[in-house]
Structure formats: C-alpha cells, structure tokens
C-alpha atoms as one frame of an Amber mdcrd trajectory, in Angstrom:
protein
 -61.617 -42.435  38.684 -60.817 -45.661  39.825 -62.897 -48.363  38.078 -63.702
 -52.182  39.225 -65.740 -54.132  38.039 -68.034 -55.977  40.438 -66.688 -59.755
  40.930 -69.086 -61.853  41.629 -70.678 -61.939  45.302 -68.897 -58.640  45.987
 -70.038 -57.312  48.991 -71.997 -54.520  47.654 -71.051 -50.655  48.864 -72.612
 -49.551  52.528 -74.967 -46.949  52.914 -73.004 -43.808  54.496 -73.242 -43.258
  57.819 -72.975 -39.732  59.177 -69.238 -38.230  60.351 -70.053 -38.584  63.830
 -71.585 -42.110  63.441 -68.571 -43.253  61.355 -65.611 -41.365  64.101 -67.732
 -43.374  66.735 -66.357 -46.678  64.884 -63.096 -45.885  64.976 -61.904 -45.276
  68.684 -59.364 -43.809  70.096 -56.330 -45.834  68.499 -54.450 -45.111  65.469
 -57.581 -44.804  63.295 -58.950 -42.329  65.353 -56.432 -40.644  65.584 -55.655
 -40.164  62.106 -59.696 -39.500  61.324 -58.839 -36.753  63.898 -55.835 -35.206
  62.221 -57.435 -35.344  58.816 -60.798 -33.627  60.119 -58.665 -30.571  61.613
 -57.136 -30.049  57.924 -60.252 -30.213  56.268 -61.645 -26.981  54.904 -65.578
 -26.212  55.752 -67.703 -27.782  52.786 -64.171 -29.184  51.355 -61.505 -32.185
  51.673 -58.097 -31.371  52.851 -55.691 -31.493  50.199 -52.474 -33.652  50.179
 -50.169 -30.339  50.554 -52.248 -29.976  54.204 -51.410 -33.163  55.341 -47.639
 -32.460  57.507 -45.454 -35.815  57.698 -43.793 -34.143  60.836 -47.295 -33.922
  62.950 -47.896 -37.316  62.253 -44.461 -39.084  63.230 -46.268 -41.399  65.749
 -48.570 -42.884  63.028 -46.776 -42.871  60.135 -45.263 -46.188  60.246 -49.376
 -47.479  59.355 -49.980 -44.531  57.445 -50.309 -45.110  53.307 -50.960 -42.416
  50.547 -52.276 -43.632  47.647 -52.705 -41.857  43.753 -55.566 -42.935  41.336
 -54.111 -43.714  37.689 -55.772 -44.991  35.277 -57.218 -48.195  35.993 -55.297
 -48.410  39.130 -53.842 -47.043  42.767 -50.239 -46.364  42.768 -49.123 -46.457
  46.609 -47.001 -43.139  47.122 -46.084 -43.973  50.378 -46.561 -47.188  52.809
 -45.088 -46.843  56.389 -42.759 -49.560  58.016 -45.371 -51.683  59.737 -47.341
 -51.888  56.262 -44.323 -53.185  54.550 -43.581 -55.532  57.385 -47.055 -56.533
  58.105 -47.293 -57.560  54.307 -43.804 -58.260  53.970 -43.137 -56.914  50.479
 -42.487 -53.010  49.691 -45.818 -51.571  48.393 -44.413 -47.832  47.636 -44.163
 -47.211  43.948 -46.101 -49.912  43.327 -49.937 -50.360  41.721 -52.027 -51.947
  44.069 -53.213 -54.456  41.359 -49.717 -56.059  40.875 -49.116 -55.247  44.770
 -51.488 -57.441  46.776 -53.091 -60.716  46.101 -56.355 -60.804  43.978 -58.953
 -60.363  46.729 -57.061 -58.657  48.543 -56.740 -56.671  45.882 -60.336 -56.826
  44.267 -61.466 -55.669  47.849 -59.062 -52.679  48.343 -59.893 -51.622  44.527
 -63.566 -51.310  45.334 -62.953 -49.655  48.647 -60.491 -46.860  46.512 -62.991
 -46.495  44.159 -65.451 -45.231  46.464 -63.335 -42.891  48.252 -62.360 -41.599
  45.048 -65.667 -41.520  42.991 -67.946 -41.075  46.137 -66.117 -38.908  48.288
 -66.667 -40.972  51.236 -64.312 -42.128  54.169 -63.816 -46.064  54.166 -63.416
 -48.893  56.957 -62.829 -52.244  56.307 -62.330 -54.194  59.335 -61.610 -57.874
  58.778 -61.442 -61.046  62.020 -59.899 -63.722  61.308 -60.532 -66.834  64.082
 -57.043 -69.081  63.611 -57.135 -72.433  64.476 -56.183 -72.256  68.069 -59.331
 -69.718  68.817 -57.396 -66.461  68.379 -59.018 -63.634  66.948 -56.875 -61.775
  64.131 -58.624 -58.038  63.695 -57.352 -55.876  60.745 -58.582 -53.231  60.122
 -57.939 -50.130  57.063 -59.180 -46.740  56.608 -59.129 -45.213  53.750 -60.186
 -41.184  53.808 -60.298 -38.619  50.348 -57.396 -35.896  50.104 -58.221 -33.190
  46.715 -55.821 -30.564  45.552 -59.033 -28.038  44.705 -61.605 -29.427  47.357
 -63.821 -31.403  45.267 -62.102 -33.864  42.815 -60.420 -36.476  45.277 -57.122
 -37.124  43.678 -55.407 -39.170  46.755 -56.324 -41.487  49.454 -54.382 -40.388
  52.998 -55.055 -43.977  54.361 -54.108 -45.949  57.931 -53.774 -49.528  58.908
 -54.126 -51.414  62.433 -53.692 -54.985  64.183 -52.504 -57.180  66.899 -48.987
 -56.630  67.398 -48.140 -60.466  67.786 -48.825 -60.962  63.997 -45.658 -59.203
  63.067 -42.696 -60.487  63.291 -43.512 -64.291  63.065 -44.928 -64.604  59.040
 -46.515 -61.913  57.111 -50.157 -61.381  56.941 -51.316 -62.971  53.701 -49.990
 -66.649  55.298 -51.749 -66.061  58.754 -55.006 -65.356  57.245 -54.827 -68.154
  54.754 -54.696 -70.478  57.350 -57.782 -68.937  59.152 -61.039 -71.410  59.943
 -63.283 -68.599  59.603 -63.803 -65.331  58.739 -66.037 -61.789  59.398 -65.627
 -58.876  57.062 -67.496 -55.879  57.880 -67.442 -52.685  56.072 -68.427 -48.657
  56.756 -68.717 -45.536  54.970 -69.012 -42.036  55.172 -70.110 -39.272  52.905
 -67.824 -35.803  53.562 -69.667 -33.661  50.811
C-alpha cells in the first residue's frame, strides 16, 4: 500500500459519494467515458483486473489514459499516453511518480493513489486555474482501482483532461505557476 504522510494543510480525504453520484461528476467526455469502460469490466461485488482492461477498445482515449503500479513507498507509471507526456512535457512511463512530478504535484497525486489503493475508491481531482488575463485553466484526473483477484487493488487504470489550447505553447507545470488564483476540488467513490 501506498503510504504518505499527511503534509501539512493537506486537504483531508472526501467522504465517498455513491457510483451514480460520482459518474454524475464526470460527464460525458473522456472521463466518462473511461468510468464507463471500466464499469462494463468490472465483475459484480469485484474490481476489474488489469488483464480486463483491452488497449484496442480504448484507442480513442488512450493518448490521456495512465496505468499506474504501487511499489513500495511509491507509484511506478506503467504507461502514460501522448497527451500526458506532452501536457507535462517530460516522459512519465517507467518512472516513480515521486521523482516524476514536482513536490505538490506530487504530494497531491500520492495521497490521491493511496486512497484508490488502500480504500478501494475511484478518485477525481479537478483543479482551475484563473491566469492572468481571466482564463480559466480546468484539469482534471481520475484515478479508478484495477486488482488481479478482485479485492487487493494492485493498479490504478487512470485518465487525464483539459483545454486543448494549453498544449502546444509551454507545458503545464509553467502555466499553472503563473496562475493568480486557484480552486482545487476533490471526489471519491467507494466500489466495495
């Protein structure tokens, strides 16, 4: 299990909302989408396990799809589409997340694993950034549990999504530096 200590003022974990509640906050873009796909692999009273989850019925999402693996005292990324490594500019596959991503980035993203992992519970972070000429940046990541025997959560089948305009001109870490403010909101759900 992925372990993190709590930094201080750390948003502390959400109370889990039920699986309807929780689809209802992700639409019908690539979030959805992938909630979707993961739901129709999951077994009744289980999680879907890794060997479920088909590259080839996901080709339209897979360039913001991730797959993560808990090690100890870490998440090694397995796999992080194309947008991923061009919205962050840097290759993240093969990599531990700690080393990966800036420290609250990474802080953030550790305590979100954890709780997929330890919890079995879906996770969505969505994060606005207001720039300095008004325009709204919305990220937003969901994390959901993948387990070889049903029960023991030994991946994270994850997706990404943003404004298309951010790519392309610097990579994300810069643009949201430079932000005047910020709103970080945060939802979970409990599977079993």
């Amino acid at each position: 299990m992925i372990q993190t200590p709590p930094s201080p003022g750390a948003p502390s974990i959400p109370d889990p909302l039920e699986p309807d509640a929780f689809r209802d906050l992700l639409g019908d873009g690539r979030l959805g989408q992938l909630y979707d796909y993961w739901e129709s692999k999951r077994p009744p009273g289980g999680l879907p396990a890794r060997k479920a989850i088909e590259p080839s019925e996901l080709t339209r999402l897979l360039p913001w799809i991730y797959l993560l693996e808990p090690v100890e005292g870490d998440v090694k990324v397995r796999l992080a589409g194309t947008r991923i490594r061009e919205l962050f500019d840097r290759e993240l596959t093969g990599q531990g997340l700690v080393g990966a991503l800036p420290t609250p980035w990474s802080d953030n993203a550790a305590r979100s694993y954890a709780t997929v992992v330890g919890q079995k519970r879906g996770w969505l972070t969505v994060v606005e950034s207001r720039l300095h000429d008004g325009r709204i940046l919305p990220y937003r990541r969901l994390s959901l549990p993948l387990s070889s025997d049903g029960v023991v959560v030994d991946r994270v089948l994850g997706g990404v999504d943003w404004d298309e305009w951010l790519v392309g001109s610097r990579n994300f870490f810069e643009v949201y530096d430079e932000a005047v403010s910020r709103k970080r909101r945060e939802a979970c759900c409990r599977f079993l």
